[in-house]
C-alpha positions as CSV (number, residue, x, y, z in Angstrom):
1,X,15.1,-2.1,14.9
2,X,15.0,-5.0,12.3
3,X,16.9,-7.8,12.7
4,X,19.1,-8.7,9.3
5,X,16.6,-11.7,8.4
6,X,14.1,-8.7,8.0
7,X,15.9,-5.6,6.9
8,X,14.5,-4.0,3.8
9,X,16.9,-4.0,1.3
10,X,18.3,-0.3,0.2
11,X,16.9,0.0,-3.4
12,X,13.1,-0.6,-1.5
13,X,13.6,1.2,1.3
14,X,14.1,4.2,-1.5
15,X,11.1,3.5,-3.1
16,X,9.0,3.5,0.1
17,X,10.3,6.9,1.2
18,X,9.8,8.0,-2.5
19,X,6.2,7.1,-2.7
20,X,6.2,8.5,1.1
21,X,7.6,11.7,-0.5
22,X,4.9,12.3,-3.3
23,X,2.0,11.3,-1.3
24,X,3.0,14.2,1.3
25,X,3.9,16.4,-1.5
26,X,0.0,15.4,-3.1
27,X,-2.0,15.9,0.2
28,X,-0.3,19.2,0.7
29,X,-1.7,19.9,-2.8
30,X,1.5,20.7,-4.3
31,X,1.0,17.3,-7.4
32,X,-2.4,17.8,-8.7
33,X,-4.3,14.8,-9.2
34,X,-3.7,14.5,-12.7
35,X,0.5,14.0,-12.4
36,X,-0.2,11.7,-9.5
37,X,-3.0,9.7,-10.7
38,X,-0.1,7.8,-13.3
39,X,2.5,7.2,-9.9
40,X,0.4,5.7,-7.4
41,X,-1.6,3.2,-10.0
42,X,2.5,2.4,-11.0
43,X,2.7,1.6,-7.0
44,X,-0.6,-0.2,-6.7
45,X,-3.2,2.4,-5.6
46,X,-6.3,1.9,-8.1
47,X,-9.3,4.5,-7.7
48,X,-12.7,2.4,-7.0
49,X,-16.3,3.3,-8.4
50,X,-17.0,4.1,-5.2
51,X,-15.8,8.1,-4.3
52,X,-13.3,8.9,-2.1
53,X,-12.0,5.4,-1.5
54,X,-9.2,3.3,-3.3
55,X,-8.1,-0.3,-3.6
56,X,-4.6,-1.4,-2.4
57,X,-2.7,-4.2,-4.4
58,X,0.1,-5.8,-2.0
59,X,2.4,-7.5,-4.0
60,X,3.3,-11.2,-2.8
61,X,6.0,-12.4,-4.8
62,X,6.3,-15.8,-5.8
63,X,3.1,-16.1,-3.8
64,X,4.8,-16.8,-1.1
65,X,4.1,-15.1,2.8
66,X,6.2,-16.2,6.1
67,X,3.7,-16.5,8.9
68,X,4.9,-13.5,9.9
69,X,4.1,-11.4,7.2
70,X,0.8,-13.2,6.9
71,X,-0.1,-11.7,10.1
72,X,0.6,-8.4,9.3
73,X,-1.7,-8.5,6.1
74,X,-4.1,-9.5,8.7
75,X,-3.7,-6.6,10.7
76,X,-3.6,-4.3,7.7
77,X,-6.9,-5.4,6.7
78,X,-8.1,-5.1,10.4
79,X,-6.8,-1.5,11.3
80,X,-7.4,-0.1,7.2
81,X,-10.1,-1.9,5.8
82,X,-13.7,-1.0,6.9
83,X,-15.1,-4.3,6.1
84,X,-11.3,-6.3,7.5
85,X,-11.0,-8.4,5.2
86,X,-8.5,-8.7,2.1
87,X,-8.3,-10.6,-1.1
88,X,-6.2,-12.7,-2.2
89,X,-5.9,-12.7,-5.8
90,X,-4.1,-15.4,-8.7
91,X,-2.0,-12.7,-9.9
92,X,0.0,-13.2,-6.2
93,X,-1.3,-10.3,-4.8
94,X,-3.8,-9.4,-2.0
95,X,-6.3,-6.4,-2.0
96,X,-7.2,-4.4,0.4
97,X,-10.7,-2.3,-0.9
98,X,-12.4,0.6,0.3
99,X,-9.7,2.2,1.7
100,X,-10.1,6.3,2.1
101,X,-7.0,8.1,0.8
102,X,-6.9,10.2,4.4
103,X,-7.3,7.1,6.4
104,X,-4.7,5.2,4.3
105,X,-1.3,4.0,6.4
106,X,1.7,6.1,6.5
107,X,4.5,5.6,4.5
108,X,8.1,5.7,5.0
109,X,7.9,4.9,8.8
C-alpha cells in the first residue's frame, strides 16, 4: 500500500485505469487501430519506423525526479526496453524506444 507522501492523486489514478481500460478494450480488438491511434499518442505512445514496436514518453514535470522515482525509470528501461536504456529529453521527458505493444507494462495495477 502507498504511503500518503506517494499516493496517486484521484483525478490520475482515473486516467491510468482509463488508458488501462482502452488498451484492454484495443488488444481484445474491440477499438480498431484507427480510433486508438489518436488516444494513446494523446497519452504518450508514438509508433516508431521500426514495426511492431513503439516509443514511450514519461513525462517528468518540472524536470524534476526524487531518487526514488529515478530508480524506477531505471528499472523500467531494464525490464521494457531491449536495449535498457532511456532518454532523457529537454522537453522534461524520458523515452523509453523499441518497446513491443505486447511486451509493454500493464496498466492500472
Amino acid at each position: 500500500m502507498s504511503s500518503p507522501s506517494t499516493a496517486l492523486p484521484d483525478l490520475i489514478r482515473q486516467e491510468i485505469d482509463h488508458f488501462a481500460a482502452q488498451t484492454k478494450e484495443y488488444r481484445s480488438g474491440a477499438i480498431p487501430d484507427e480510433q486508438f491511434r489518436p488516444f494513446r499518442l494523446v497519452h504518450g505512445i508514438y509508433g516508431q519506423r521500426q514495426e511492431n514496436v513503439q516509443m514511450i514518453r514519461i513525462k517528468v514535470p518540472g524536470g524534476q525526479l526524487s531518487a526514488a522515482q529515478a530508480r524506477v525509470l531505471g528499472q523500467a528501461c531494464r525490464d521494457f526496453a531491449p536495449r535498457q536504456l532511456g532518454h532523457v529529453t529537454t522537453r522534461q521527458a524520458v523515452q523509453l524506444h523499441f518497446i513491443r505493444w505486447r511486451r509493454s507494462p500493464p496498466c492500472g495495477s
